[in-house]
Structure formats: structure tokens, C-alpha cells
One Martini backbone bead per residue (centre of mass of N, CA, C, O) as a GRO file, in nm:
protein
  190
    1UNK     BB    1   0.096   0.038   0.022
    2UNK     BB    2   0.072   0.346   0.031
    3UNK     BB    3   0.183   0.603   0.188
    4UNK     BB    4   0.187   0.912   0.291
    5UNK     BB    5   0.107   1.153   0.030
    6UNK     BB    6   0.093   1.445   0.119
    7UNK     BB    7   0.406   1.569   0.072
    8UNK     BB    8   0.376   1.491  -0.214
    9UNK     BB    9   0.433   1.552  -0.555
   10UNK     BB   10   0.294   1.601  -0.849
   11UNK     BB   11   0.248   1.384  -1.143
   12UNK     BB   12   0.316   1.228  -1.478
   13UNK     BB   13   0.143   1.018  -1.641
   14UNK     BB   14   0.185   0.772  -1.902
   15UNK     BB   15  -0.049   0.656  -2.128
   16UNK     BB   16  -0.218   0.454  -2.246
   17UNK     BB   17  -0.456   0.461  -2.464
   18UNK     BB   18  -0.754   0.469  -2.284
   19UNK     BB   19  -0.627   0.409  -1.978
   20UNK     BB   20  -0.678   0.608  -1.810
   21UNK     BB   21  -0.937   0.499  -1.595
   22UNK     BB   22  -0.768   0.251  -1.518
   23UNK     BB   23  -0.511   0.378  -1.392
   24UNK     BB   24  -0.655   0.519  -1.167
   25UNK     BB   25  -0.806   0.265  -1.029
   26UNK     BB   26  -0.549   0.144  -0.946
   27UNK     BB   27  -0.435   0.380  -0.772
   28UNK     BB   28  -0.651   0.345  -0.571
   29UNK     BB   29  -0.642   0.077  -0.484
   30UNK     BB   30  -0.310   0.143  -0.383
   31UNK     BB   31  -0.342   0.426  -0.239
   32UNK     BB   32  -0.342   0.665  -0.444
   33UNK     BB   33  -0.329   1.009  -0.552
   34UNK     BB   34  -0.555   1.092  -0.799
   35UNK     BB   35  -0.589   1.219  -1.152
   36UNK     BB   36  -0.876   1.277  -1.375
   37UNK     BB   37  -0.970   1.556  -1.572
   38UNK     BB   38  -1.292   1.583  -1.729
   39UNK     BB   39  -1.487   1.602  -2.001
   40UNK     BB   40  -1.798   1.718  -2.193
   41UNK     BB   41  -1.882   1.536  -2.510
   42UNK     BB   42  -2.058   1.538  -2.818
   43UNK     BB   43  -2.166   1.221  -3.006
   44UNK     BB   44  -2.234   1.060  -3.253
   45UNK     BB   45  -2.479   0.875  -3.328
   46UNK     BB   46  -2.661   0.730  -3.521
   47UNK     BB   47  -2.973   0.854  -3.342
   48UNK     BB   48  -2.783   1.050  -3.159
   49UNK     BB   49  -2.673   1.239  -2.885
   50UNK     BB   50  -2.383   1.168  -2.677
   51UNK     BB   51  -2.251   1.226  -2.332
   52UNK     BB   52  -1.918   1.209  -2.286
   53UNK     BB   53  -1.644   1.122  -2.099
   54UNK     BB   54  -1.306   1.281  -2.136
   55UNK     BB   55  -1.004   1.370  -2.119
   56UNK     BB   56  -0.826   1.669  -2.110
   57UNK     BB   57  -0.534   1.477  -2.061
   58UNK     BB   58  -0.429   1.259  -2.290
   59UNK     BB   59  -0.234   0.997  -2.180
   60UNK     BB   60  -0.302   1.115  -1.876
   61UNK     BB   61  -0.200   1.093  -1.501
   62UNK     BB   62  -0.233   1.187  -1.173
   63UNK     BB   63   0.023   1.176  -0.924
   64UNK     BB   64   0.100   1.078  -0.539
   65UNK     BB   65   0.460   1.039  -0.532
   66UNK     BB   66   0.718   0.887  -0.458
   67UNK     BB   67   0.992   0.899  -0.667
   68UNK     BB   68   1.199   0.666  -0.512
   69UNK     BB   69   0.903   0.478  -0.498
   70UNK     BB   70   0.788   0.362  -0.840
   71UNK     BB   71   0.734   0.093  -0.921
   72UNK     BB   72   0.431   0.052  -0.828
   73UNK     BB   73   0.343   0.237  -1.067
   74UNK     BB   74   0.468   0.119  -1.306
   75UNK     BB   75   0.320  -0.136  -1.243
   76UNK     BB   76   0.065  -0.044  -1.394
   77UNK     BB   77  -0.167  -0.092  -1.616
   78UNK     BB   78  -0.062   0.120  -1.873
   79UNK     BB   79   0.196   0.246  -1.787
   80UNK     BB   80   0.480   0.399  -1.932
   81UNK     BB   81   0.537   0.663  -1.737
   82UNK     BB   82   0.733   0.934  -1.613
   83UNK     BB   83   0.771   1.264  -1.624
   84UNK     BB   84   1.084   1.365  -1.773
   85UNK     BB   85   1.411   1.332  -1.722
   86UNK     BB   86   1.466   1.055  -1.836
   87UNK     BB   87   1.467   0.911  -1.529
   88UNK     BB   88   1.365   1.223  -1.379
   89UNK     BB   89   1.120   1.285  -1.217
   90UNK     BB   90   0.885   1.587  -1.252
   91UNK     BB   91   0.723   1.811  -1.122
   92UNK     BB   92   0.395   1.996  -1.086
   93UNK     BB   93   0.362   2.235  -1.066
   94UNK     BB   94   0.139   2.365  -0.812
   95UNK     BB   95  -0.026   2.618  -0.939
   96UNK     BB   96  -0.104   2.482  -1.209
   97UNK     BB   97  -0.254   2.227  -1.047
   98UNK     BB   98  -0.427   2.415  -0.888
   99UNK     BB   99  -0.581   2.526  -1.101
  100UNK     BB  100  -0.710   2.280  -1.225
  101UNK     BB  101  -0.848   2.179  -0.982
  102UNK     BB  102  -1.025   2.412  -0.969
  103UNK     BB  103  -1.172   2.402  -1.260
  104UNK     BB  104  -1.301   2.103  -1.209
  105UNK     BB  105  -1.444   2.146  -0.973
  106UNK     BB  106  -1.659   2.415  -1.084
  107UNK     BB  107  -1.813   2.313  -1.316
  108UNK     BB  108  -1.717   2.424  -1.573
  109UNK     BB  109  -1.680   2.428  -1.827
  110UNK     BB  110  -1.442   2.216  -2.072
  111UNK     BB  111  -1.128   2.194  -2.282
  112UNK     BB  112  -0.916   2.151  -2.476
  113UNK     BB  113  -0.632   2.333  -2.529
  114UNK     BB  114  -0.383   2.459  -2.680
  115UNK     BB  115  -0.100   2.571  -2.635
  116UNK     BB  116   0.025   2.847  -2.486
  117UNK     BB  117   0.253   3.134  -2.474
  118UNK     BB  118   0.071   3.382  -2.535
  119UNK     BB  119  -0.095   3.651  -2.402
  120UNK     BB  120  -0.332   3.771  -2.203
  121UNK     BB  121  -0.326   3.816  -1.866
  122UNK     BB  122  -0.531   3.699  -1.589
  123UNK     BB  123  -0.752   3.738  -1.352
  124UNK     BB  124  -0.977   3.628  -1.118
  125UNK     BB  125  -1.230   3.793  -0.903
  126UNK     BB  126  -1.496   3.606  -0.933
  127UNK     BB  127  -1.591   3.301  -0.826
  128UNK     BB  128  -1.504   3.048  -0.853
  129UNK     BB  129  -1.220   3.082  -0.998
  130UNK     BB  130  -1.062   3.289  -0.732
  131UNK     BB  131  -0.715   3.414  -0.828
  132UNK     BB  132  -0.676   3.313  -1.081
  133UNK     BB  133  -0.436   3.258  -1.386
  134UNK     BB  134  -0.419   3.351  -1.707
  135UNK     BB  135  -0.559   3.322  -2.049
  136UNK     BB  136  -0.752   3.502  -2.229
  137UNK     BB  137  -1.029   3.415  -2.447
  138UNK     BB  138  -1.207   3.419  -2.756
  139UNK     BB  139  -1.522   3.182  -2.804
  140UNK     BB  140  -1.780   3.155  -2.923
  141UNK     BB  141  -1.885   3.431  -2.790
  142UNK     BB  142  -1.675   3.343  -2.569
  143UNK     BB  143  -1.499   3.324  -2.257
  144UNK     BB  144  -1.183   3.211  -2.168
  145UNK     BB  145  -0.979   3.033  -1.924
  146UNK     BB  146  -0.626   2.960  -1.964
  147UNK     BB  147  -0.482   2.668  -1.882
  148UNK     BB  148  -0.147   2.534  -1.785
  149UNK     BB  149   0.077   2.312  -1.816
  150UNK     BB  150   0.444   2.268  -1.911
  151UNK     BB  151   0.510   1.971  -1.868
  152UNK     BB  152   0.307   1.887  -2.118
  153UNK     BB  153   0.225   2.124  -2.305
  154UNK     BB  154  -0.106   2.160  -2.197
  155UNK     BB  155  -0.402   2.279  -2.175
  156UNK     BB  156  -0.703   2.484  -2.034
  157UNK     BB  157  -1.051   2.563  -2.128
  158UNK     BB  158  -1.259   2.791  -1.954
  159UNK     BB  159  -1.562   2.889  -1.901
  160UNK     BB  160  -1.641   3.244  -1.824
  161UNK     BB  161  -1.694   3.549  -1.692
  162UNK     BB  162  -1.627   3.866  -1.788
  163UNK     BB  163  -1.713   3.980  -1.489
  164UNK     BB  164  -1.407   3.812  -1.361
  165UNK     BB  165  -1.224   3.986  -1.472
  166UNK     BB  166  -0.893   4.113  -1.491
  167UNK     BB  167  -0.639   4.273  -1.577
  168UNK     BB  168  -0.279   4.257  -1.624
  169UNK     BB  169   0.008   4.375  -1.645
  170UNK     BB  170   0.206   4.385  -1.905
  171UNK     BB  171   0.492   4.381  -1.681
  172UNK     BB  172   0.383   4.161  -1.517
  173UNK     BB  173   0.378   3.962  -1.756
  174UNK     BB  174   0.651   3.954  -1.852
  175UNK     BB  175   0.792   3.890  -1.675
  176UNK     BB  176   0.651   3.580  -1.563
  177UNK     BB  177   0.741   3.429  -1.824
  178UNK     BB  178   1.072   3.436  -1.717
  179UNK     BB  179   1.032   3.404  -1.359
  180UNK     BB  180   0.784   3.177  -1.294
  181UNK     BB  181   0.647   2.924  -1.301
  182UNK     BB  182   0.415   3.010  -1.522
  183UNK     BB  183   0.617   3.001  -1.719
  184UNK     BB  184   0.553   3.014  -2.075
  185UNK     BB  185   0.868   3.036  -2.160
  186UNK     BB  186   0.934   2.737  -2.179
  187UNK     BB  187   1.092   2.374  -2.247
  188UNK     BB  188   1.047   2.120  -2.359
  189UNK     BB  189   1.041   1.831  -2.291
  190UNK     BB  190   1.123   1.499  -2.388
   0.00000   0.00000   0.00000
């Protein structure tokens, strides 16, 4: 069984195609603290549209693990690896984490989104995800808030309301940019 893993840090599992939900089931069942999260998508079959769930970040899923105690992680069924540099699993931004956690919680819609690098960096002022900064973008009529991991280089775009939103000064964003955890213009893991 997993120790307390209250104290350590989220890390990025990659994982066989579609096997997101079975490796989750696995580590929660080993005792380990999972992350799945998944947005709601209509998919066309014969004679209807059916809402089904699928993960926000394909092909991964989020785990609170001992680094230096990872076997037990790596043989879960479906798991590839702990995403990191070479052999040495990186933790998730902590920040990052915490937002994209906060907007699954939120229960507002979500979708994946292109990674992206530049944009608008705005706070979030009012709602449930009050604290938050990400990127504003305008899409079909509607404001999103793009939430990034950078170690996995992708996104995640939350529907927002206008009127909860601050926007940062542009020498705070770019200075934060090359500066904080949330440094956008990060150079991606291979």
C-alpha cells in the first residue's frame, strides 16, 4: 500500500491510449492520490447525440507519489512512464496543478486547448475559480480562461463569465513570463 502522501508532489503519468480511467482505478486502489480530469463532449452515434466523458489531458494522468519509490506506480497496467527528464520523474508546477484542480472542482464547462505560449494573462476576480491567472481568449461568442501545465506543454480552456475577470498589467505578465513557476516561455521536456 502507499505510504502518507500527503507531502509529496504531483507528478504526470503517460499512459496507453484510452487506458486513462483503468490506471486511475488502479492507483486509487494501490492507495495512491489520482487525478483524472475529464470534460463532457456530444458525439454523434446512429440515430442520436450521447454526452460522454473524456480526459482533459489525453494519454495522462496526474499521481501523488514517492519519486524515489516509483515501481509500484510503474507496473499499474496501462502506464508508461512518469514524465520527466530522462530517468528523473519532474513534479507538476504546484501552481498549475492547483489551478486546473480548481477548475475541475468548478464545475464550469472545459475543453482541451492548444498549448499556448503569448496572450493576455488576466486574474480571475469573482466566481468560483477567484485567485486564478491564466490566459483570456474570446471563442465562439464566449470568454475562456486557458489554464497550462508547461510540463506537459497543454492547456485546458474553462468558460468564464466577463464580468469575473481583472486583467494584469502587461509588465507584470511579461516580467512572469520568464520569471515565475507559471513561466510561459518554458522550453518543453522531450
Amino acid at each position: 500500500m502507499a505510504p502518507e502522501n500527503i507531502s509529496y508532489q504531483w507528478y504526470a503519468l503517460r499512459v496507453r491510449s484510452r487506458y486513462e480511467n483503468t490506471v486511475a482505478a488502479h492507483l486509487r486502489g494501490k492507495g495512491y492520490e489520482s487525478l483524472l480530469p475529464l470534460y463532457k463532449s456530444q458525439r454523434p452515434w446512429s440515430d442520436r447525440f450521447k454526452e460522454i466523458e473524456l480526459p482533459l489531458f489525453p494519454g495522462y494522468v496526474f499521481c501523488r507519489f514517492n519519486p524515489l519509490d516509483r515501481l509500484p506506480i510503474l507496473t499499474v497496467p496501462g502506464v508508461v512512464h512518469v514524465v520527466g527528464v530522462g530517468r528523473t520523474p519532474v513534479a507538476i508546477d504546484e501552481n498549475e496543478f492547483a489551478a486546473i484542480q480548481a477548475a475541475v472542482k468548478s464545475g464550469l464547462p472545459s475543453q482541451p486547448w492548444p498549448f499556448l505560449q503569448i496572450g493576455h494573462r488576466v486574474r480571475i476576480e469573482h466566481g468560483p475559480l477567484c485567485g486564478l491567472e491564466g490566459i483570456l481568449l474570446g471563442f465562439r461568442g464566449h470568454q475562456r480562461l486557458v489554464l497550462s501545465v508547461t510540463l506537459l506543454q497543454r492547456s485546458v480552456a474553462v468558460q468564464v463569465d466577463g464580468t469575473w475577470v481583472r486583467a494584469m498589467s502587461q509588465q507584470h505578465s511579461a516580467s512572469s513570463s520568464h520569471a515565475t513557476p507559471q513561466g510561459l516561455s518554458r522550453q518543453p521536456i522531450a
